[in-house]
N, C-alpha and C positions, 0 to 999 in steps of 0.2 A: 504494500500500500504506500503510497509518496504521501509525504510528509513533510508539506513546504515551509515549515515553522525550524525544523533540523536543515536544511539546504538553507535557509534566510541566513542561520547564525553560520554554518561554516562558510555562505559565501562571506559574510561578513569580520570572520578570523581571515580569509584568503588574503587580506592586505599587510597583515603580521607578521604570513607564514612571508610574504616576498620581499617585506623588509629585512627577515631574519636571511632570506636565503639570498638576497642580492645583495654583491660586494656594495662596499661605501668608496666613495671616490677616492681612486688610489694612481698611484703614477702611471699607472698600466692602462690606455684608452680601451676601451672596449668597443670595440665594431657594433655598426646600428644594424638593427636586423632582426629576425626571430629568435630567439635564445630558449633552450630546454634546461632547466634548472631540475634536478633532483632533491631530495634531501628526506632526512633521515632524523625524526625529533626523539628527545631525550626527557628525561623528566617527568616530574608529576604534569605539568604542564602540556609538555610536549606530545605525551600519552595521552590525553584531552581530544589536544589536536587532532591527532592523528587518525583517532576513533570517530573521530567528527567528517572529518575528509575520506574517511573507508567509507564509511554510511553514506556520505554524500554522493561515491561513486556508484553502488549500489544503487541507490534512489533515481538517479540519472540514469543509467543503464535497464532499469526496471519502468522505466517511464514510456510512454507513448511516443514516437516519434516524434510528434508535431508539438508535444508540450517538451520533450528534452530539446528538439531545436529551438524552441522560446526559452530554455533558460542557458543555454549556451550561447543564444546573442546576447543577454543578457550580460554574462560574464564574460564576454567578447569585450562589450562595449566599457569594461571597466581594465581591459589588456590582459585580463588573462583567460587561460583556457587549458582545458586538463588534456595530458600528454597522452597516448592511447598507451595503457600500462602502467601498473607502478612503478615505482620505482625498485633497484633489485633492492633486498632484504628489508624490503616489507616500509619503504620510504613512499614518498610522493614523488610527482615529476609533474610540472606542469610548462607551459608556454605562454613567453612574456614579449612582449615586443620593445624594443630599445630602439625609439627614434634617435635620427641625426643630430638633433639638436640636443638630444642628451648624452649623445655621445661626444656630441664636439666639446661638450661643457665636461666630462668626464663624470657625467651624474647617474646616479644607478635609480631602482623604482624606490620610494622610502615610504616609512609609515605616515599615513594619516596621520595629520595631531600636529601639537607642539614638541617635536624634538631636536635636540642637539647633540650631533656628532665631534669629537677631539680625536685626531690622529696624534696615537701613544708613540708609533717606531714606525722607519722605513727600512726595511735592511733586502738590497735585490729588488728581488719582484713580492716581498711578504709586506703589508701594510696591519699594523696591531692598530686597534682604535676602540674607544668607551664611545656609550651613549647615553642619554637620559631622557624621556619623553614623561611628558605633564598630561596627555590625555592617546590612548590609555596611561596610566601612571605604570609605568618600565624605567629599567638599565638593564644595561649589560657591558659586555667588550666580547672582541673577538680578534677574529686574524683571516684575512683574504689573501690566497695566494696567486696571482695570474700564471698561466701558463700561454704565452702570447696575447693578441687581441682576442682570442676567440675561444679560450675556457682559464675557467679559475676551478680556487675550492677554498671554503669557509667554512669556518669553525664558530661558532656565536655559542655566547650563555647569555638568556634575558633573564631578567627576577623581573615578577609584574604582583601588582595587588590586586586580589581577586575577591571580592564578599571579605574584606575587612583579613585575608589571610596571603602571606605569601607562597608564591608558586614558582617555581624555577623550570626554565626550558633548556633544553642542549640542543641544538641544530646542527648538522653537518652538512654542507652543502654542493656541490659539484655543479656550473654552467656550463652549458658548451651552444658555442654558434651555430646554429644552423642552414640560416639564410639568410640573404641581404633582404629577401621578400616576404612582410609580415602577412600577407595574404589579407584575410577580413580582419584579423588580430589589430587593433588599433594599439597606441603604445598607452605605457602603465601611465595611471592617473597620478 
């Protein structure tokens, strides 16, 4: 049975999961284009997620044609879109689009809200950096490695307050380019 009130709240964690999984601006440019992100959550948190985003994919697969393609324009029109598969050992993997002009700026997709990024080290192609967001209320740090313009891999830990309690996520993340042509994918909001 679809259950548009579980799809509403994981598409609405979906802009979380691509701040965790998209590098932060690092020396390394990254090519505009389509991009497949995988990753892999941790945590009491993370496990949340992740249960949230299996169900999601279930519900959408189990859905009618004509109402799964209404909610994948949907999620289209906000830059993302689920990758066909999961991710291997039991991760996500979805599809983001990276305009030109985010690219030329060296800007990755970031959380909704008020937050603030500080790069901690550069060393190579490794960029270490904290954050802190006011809405939802988060920190963390992590560490972005590129391997050329066209894949990295990240490692993040957020702490977020959740119902008056804290909660901690581990992300590991892997991008790789796929295409200069985002197709219908518009770029992340």
């Amino acid at each position: 049975m679809f259950k548009p009130l579980a799809i509403a709240l994981t598409c609405s964690a979906i802009p979380l999961a691509l701040a965790c999984a998209a590098p932060p601006a690092a020396a390394q440019n990254m090519k505009p284009g389509l991009w497949e992100i995988t990753s892999k959550m941790g945590g009491e948190q993370g496990a949340k997620m992740a249960a949230a985003q299996s169900e999601m994919q279930k519900q959408l697969a189990a859905m009618p044609p004509e109402q799964r393609k209404m909610m994948e324009k949907m999620m289209a029109q906000q830059g993302v879109s689920m990758a066909p598969g999961a991710a291997p050992g039991g991760g996500m993997a979805t599809r983001i689009c990276i305009s030109k002009e985010m690219a030329a700026r060296n800007e990755a997709p970031a959380q909704p809200g008020d937050c603030k990024q500080e790069t901690l080290s550069r060393s190579g192609n490794t960029t270490k950096f904290k954050f802190s967001c006011s809405n939802p209320p988060s920190s963390g740090e992590g560490e972005v490695s590129f391997s050329g313009s066209e894949a990295y891999s990240s490692k993040i830990k957020t702490t977020t307050q959740h119902k008056g309690k804290t909660e901690t996520m581990n992300m590991e993340s892997q991008g790789k380019w796929l295409s200069g042509d985002c197709g219908n994918l518009k770029p992340v909001k």
